[in-house]
N, C-alpha and C positions, 0 to 999 in steps of 0.2 A: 525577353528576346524581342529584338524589332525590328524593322525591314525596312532599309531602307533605298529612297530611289534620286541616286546621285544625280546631281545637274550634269547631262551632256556626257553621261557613260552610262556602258553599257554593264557592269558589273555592280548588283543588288544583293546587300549582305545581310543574313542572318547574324544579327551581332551577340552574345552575352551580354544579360544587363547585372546587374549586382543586385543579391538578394535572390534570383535565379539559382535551384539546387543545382544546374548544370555548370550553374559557375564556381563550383566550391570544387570542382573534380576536373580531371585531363577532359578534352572536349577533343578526343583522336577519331574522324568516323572513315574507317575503310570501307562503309557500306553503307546509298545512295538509293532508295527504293520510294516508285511514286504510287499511292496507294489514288487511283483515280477517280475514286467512288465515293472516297472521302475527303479529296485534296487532302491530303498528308503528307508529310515525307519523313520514310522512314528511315532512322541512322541505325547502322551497325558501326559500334564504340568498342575500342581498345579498353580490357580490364575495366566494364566497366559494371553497376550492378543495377542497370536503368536501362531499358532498352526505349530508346526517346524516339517522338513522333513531333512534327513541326507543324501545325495547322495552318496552311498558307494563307485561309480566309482571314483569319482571326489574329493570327500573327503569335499564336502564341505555344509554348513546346507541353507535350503530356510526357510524363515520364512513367513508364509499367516498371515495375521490377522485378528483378531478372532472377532465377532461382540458384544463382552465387556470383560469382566474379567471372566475366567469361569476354572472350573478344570473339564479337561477333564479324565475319569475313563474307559473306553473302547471306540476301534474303530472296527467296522463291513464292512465288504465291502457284497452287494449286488448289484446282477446284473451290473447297469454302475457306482456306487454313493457309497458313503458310508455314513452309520448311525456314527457321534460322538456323544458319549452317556456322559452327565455332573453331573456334584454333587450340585444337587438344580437350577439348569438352562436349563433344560428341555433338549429334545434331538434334533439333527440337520441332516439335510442333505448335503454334500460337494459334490458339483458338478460342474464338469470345472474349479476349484477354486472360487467357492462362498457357502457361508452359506446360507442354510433358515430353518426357526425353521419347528419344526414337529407338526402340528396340527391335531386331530382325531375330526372332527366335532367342535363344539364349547368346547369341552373339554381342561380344561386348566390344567388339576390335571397333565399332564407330566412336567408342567412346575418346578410344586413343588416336584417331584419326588427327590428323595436323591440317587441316581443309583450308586451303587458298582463299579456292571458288569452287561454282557450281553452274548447271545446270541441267534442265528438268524436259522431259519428253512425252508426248501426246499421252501415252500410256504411265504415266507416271512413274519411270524411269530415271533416276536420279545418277547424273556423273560426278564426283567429287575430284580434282585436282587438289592433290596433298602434299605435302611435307616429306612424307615420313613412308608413305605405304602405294604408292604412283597411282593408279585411277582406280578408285575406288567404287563401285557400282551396288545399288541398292535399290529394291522395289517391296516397299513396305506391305502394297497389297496379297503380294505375291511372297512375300516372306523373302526375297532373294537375297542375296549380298556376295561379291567376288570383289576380290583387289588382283589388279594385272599390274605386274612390276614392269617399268620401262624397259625392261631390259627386252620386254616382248617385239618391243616397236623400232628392236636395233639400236638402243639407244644405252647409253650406261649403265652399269648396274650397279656401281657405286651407292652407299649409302647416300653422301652429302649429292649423288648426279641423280637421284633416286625422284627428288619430288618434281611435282608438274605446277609452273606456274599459274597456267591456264586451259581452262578446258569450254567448246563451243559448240552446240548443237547446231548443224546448218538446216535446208529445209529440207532435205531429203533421211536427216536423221543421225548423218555421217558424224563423230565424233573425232573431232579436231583435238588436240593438245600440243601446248607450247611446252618446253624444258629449256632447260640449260643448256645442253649440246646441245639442241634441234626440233625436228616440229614431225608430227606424225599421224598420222588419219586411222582412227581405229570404227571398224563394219561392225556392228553388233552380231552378225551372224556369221562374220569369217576373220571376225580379228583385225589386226593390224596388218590390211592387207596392201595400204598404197602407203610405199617407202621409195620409189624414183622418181626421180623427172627425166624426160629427154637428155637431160643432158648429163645425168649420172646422180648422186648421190645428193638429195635437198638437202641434207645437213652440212655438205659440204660449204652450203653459202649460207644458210641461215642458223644462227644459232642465241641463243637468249632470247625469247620467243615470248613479250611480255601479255600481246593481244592479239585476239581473234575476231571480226568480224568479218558480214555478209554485207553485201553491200546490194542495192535495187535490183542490179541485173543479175545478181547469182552470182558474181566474184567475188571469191574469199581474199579479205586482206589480213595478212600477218605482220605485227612490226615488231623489230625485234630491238631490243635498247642500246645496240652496238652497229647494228647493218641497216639500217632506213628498215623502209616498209614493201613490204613482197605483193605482188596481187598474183595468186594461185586460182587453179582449176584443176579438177578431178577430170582424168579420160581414161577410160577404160581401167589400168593396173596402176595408171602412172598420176605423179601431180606434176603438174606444168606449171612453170613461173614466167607470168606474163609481163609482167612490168615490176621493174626495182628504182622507185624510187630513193634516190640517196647521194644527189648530184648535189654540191655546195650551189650554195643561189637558191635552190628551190628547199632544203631541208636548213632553217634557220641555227639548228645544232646539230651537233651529233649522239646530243646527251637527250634521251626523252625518259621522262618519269612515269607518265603516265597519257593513255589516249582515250579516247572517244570516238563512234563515229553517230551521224547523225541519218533522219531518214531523206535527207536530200544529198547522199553519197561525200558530206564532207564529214574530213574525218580533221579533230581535234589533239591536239601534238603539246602537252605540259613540255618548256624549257625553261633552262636557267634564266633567260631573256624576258617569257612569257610566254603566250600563248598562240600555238601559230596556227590557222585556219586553215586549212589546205582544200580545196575542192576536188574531189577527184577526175571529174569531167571535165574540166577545163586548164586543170594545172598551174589555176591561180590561189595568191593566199593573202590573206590579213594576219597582220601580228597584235595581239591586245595585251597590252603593257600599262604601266604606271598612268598612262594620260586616259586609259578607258576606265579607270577606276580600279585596276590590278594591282596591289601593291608590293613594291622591288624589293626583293632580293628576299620574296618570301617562298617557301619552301610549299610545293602542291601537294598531299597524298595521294589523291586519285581525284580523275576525272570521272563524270557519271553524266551520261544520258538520258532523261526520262523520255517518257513521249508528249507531256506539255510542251515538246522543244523548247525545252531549257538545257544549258549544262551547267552541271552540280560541281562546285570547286571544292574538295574537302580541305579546308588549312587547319591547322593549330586552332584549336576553341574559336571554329567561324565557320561556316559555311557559307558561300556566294554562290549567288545564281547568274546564270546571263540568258536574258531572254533572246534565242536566237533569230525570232522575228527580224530581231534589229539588225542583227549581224548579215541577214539575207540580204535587208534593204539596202545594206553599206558594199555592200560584196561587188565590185566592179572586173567583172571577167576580162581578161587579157591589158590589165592596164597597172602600173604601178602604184603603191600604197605609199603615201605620201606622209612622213613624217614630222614633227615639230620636233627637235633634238634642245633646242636653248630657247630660251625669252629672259632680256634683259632690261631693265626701267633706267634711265641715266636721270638722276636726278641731280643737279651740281657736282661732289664728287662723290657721291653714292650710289653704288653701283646693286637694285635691289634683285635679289636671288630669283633662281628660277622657280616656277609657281605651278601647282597642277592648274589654279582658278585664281583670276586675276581680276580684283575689283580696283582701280585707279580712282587717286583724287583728281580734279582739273588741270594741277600743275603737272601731273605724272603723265605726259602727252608726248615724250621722246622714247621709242619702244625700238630695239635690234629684236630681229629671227634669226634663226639658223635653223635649215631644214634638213632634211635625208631621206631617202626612198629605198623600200625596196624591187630593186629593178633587177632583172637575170642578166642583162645585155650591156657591155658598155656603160656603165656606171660612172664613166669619168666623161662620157660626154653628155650627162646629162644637164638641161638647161631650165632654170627655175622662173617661173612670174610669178607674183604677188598682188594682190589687192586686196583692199576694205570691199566687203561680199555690197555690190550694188551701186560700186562704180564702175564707170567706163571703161579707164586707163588702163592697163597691165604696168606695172613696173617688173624690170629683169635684174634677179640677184646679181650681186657682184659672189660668184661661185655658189655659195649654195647659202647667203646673206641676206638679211635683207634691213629694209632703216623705215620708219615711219616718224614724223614729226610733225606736230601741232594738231594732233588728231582732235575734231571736236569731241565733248562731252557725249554719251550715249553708250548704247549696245553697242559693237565692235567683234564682225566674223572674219577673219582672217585666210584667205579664199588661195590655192597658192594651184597651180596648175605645172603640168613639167613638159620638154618634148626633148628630143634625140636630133644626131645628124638631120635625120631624114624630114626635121622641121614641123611634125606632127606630134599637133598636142594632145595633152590626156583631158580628160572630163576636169572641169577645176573640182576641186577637192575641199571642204572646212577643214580647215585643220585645228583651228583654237577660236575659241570665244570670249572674249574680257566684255569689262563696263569699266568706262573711265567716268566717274561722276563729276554735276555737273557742280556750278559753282556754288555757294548757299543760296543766293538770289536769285537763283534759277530753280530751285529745288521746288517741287510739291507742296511741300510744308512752311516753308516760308510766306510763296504765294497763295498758301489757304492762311494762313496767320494774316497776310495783307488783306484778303479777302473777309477774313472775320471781323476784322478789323473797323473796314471799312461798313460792315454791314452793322456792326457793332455800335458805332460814329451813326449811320442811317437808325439806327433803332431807337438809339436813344434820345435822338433828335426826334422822331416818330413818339416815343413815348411824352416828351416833354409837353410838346404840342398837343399831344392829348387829354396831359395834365393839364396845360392852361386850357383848353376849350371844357374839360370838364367841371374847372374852377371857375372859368367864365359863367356857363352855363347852370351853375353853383350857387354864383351868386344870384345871377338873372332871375332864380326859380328864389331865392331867398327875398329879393326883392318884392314881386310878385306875390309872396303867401302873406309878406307884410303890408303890400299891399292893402289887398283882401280882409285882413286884420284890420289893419283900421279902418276898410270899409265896413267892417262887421261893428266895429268900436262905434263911429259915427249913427248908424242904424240905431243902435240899441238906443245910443243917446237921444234920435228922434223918437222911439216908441215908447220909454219910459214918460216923459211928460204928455204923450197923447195917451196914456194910460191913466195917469196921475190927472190930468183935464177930465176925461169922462167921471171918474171916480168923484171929483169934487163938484160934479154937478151933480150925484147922485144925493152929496150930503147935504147941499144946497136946495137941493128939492124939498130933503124933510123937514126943514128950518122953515121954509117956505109955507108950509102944509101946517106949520105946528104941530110937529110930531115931533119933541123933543127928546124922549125916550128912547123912540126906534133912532133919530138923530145920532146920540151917544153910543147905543149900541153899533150902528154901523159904524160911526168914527174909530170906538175900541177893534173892531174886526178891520178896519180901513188902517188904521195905523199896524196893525202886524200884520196888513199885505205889504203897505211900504217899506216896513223895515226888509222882510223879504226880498222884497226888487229889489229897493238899494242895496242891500248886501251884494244880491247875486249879476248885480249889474257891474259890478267889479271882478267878475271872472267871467272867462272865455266858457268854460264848463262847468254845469251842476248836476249834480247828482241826481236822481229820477224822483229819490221822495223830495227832496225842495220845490220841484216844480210840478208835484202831486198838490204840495200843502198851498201854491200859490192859488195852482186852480178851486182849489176848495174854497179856499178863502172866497176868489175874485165870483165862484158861482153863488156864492153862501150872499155875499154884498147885493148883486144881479137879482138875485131872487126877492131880498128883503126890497130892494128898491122898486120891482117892479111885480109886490105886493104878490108873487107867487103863484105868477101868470103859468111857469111853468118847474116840472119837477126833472132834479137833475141825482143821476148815480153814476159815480167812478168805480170800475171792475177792474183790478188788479190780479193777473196770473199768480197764483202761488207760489209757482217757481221761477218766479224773479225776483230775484233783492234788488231791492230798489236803491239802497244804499250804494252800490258798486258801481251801477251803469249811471253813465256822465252824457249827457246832452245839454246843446245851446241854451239858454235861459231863455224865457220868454217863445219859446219855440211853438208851442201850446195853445197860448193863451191868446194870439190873437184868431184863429180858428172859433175856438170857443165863443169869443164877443163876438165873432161875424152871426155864430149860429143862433145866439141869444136877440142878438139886434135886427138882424135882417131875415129872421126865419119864424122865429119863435114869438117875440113882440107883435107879428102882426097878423097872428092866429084871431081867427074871433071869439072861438072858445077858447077857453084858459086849459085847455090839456094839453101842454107843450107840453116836450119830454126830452132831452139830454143825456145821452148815454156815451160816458166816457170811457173804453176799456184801453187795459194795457197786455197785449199778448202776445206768448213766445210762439215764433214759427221759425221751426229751428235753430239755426243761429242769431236769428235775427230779431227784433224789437217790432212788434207794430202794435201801432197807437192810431186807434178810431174815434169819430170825433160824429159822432152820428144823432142825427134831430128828427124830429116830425111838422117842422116848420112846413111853409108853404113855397118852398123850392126857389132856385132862383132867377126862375124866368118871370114869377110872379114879382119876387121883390125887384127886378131889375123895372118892371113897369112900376109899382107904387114909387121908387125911387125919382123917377123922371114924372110924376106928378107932384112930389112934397116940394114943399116952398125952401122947405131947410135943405136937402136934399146934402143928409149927416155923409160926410167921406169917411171911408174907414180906409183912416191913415195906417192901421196895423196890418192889417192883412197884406197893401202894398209893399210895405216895408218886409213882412215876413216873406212874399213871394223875392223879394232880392234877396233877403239874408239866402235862401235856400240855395238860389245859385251863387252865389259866393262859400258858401259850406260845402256841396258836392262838389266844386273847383279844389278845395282846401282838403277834401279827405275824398279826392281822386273817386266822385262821384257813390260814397258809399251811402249816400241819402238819398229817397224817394218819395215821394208824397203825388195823392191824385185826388179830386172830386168831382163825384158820381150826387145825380140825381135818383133821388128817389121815388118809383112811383105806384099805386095802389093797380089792384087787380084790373080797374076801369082804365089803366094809365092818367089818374090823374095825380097832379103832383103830389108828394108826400115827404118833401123833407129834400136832407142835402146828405149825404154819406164823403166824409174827407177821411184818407189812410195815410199816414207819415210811418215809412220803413227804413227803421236806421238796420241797416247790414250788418252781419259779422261781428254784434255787440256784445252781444252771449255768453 
């Protein structure tokens, strides 16, 4: 079941979907009940074995089932329970969701009851209008039950004259009932005791008596489905008939199906037409028809009331609602209701149909109205103007005609106003709403298509350009690391031969000396340090033991040459493979000559010492290069007294390699030297750290 909420009407329908058990079965409901504690609405169904509730929150229908095949005709609510009242199947009590039949002693005559309607009284007094057996009275508390044949109330006593269409409690308690011949007021404590009016005989004028209501100020209205509608009062013995509405002009048929009245004294009139508003207090009416969303020539069962002011339209498998909010806001007291009868589209010679809602393409811009009102007064001198709602002009029908052409694209309210002889106009009026759309190149969607388009065009142009400056920039940095590269390349190339220079004056020495022995022996350890360099002066990177075995070598040679002036040990972490981790060549080893040559050599005792360790600090590599030399503020003075005053070309060279390597691996190398000095601060050596980063 779904609800839905029509553009520009005011009629909202409870539809049947498929697959819905209510849609496999008659969907008849004579009964309209709003359960306000639950938003519910509860139906009473012809023949039916489901007694259905509508959850207006949710939108969706429960259905209880019912204990046979029954057609329910009124629902009551007293105190915690409610009375469902049936046609030939007695009446029931629903409680907690269960049925049980209504028993008054051994009395079973409710069960044969034929019950219209109902209603129920402070004391819990129940009136039934029947069929079959005329007002039927029962009070369960009290055990009671009486049936009073109309014939009490003066009225027929015919079998087929016998039943009461309708029965009304007013607020004084008085019991109303409509019939066939007539209408009669029956006292709970003296009967059926008001049967005239002033003016003789009430049933003389009213007869077929389909509704009873009270209205704000305590006047009862009767309408009967052949004579308009009565408004009565009770005085003294008598009923009085105060106003008989039933003048053409003001009653849109003379045929009513079914009514309503509402709690602002309008009362609601089902016709073959539609649905006519009637106000009581001012005498004015609205008709809702096909263009409010009611649709033609469909047959109403009954009108219903709630007090959500809503009214409940029973149709064939549908229920509508109309929220009467709306209807208030539309309500124009003393003024005529302006209708749109035709809407025609000329398009070449096609001439397109009339339309509840009307969406036009661009070309569909030549549109005819034809209007109608209903007016009580002179109807043939009524005079029409028309406009697009939010122009100036007024245009005036040719009779009740009207023409628009070349209307631009857009919403479109068609605003029509009316006046009489006397030249005084009414409030203008909407009467219709269309949309003539616009062209494609004017549309939304195209201008977002241009718009993406073009932003599309901007991006990619956006992105191109950032491909080239990242490719620029690409190359730049490619340049730049090669650079670097061969400045690293050229370096090594200068350190190797000033390596290979000191080394061959070392062999030179012993030839010198005639030490031919220690001569050979160094040469054989001098020849597999070169092979080492050379090799590894051919790669950017070597692995940590190559340039472990170089140092051993280059100290092993150092030591022999300078007769073992001082002693040297490498301490390698256990948990580093030396194998894996790759460092610069030569990276080392000129540290070590500086510490040997300018620290160590100019010891005056021979207890150098040389401590080379390799250790893990966490991720990282650190290589210590630590002496007991005599520091290097000493050796900076003996330097600037010797005659030779030896350069150490490697250490220069290795201070650039370093910043050329932290440029190349984005500063992941470090190196520092510290002076080392004894408890007295005097000097004691030279402490150098090199930290390769993140090697680990």
């Amino acid at each position: 079941m779904s609800y839905l909420h029509p553009s520009n009407q005011l009629i909202q329908r409870f539809r049947l979907s498929e697959g819905n058990t209510l849609f496999q079965r008659t969907f008849y409901s004579y009964e309209v009940y709003l359960d306000r504690d639950k938003n519910q609405l509860y139906l009473g169904n012809r023949d039916s074995e489901y007694f259905d509730a509508i959850h207006l929150n949710s939108e969706t229908l429960i259905s209880y089932p019912l204990p046979g095949l029954l057609t329910i005709t009124k629902i009551l609510k007293f105190k915690d329970f409610y009375y469902i009242f049936t046609f030939r199947n007695g009446v029931y009590k629903w409680k907690n969701n269960k049925f049980t039949r209504v028993k008054i002693s051994q009395v079973n005559a409710l069960n044969q009851s034929a019950c219209y309607t109902a209603c129920i009284v402070r004391d819990g007094t129940v009136y039934m209008a029947t069929a079959n057996k005329g007002l039927v009275i029962f009070n369960e508390a009290r055990n009671f039950y009486k049936e009073i044949p109309t014939s009490e109330a003066g009225l027929s006593n015919s079998a087929l004259e016998n039943g009461i269409f309708t029965v009304f409690a007013d607020s004084e308690e008085r019991i109303w009932i409509g019939t066939l011949p007539g209408l009669a007021v029956y006292e709970p404590k003296s009967g059926f005791k008001f049967k005239q009016t002033q003016k003789g005989n009430v049933n003389s004028l009213m007869t077929e008596i389909r509704q009873i209501y009270q209205d704000s100020k305590g006047m009862i209205w009767a309408v009967s489905a052949s004579s308009g509608i009565f408004g009565l009062r009770v005085k003294r013995d008598t009923i009085q008939i105060l106003r008989h509405i039933n003048e053409k002009g003001i009653l849109f048929s003379d045929q009513l199906y079914s009514t309503a009245i509402d709690k602002n004294d309008k009362i609601y009139l089902a016709t073959p037409i539609g649905i006519q508003v009637f106000d009581l207090k001012t005498n004015t009416s609205l008709l809702l028809n096909y263009s409010n969303g009611l649709k033609p020539y469909q047959s109403i069962i009954k009108l219903h009331y709630t007090p959500d002011h809503f009214l409940n339209l029973s149709l064939n498998n549908e229920i509508n609602r109309i929220d009467l909010k709306k209807i208030d806001a539309r309500f124009i007291p003393n003024e005529p209701q302006i209708l749109l009868s035709s809407i025609s589209i000329l398009q070449g010679e096609e001439l397109v149909a009339k339309q509840q809602k009307l969406v036009l393409n661009y070309t569909q811009n030549f549109i005819n109205f034809s209007f109608t009102t209903l007016h009580y007064e002179n109807p043939a001198d009524v005079v029409f103007q028309y406009r697009i709602k939010g122009e100036e002009v007024w245009q005036t029908a040719n009779k009740n005609k009207g023409l628009f052409t070349h209307l631009p694209y857009g919403k479109h309210i068609l605003e029509v106003r009316t006046s009489t002889v006397n030249n005084t106009w009414s409030t203008p009026q909407d009467v219709f709403h269309f949309t003539i759309l616009p062209p494609f190149w004017l549309t939304y969607w195209f201008k977002f298509l241009m718009v993406s388009a073009l932003l599309l065009v901007i991006y990619s142009f956006y992105r191109f350009r950032i491909h080239q400056i990242q490719k620029e920039s690409q190359l730049k940095s490619n340049f730049e690391k090669r650079l670097a590269e061969v400045k690293l390349e050229a370096l090594r190339a200068q350190m190797n031969p000033h390596f290979l220079f000191n080394s061959l004056n070392s062999i030179n020495y012993f030839i010198l000396i005639k030490r031919e022995e220690i001569a050979s022996d160094y040469l054989t350890k001098f020849s597999q340090l070169l092979r080492h360099v050379l090799a590894n002066s051919r790669n950017e990177w070597v692995n940590l033991n190559n340039e472990i075995q170089v140092l051993e070598l280059y100290c092993t040679l150092e030591s022999m040459r300078f007769k073992n002036k001082f002693e040297y040990q490498i301490h390698i972490d256990s948990s580093i493979n030396t194998s894996i981790i790759l460092i610069p060549p030569m990276l080392i080893q000129p540290f070590v000559e500086n510490a040997i040559w300018h620290g160590l050599l100019n010891k005056e005792n021979h207890d150098g010492k040389l401590d080379i360790s390799f250790d893990r600090d966490g991720k990282n590599l650190k290589i210590t290069i630590k002496d007991n030399g005599i520091g290097r503020e000493k050796a900076r003075q003996l330097k600037s007294k010797s005659a030779t005053k030896h350069k150490s070309f490697g250490l220069q060279i290795t201070s650039e390699r370093f910043e050329l390597i932290k440029n190349n691996l984005s500063g992941n190398i470090e190196f520092s030297i510290k002076d080392l000095y004894d408890p007295n601060q005097n000097a004691a050596g030279t402490c150098v750290e090199i930290t390769l980063l993140n090697c680990l």
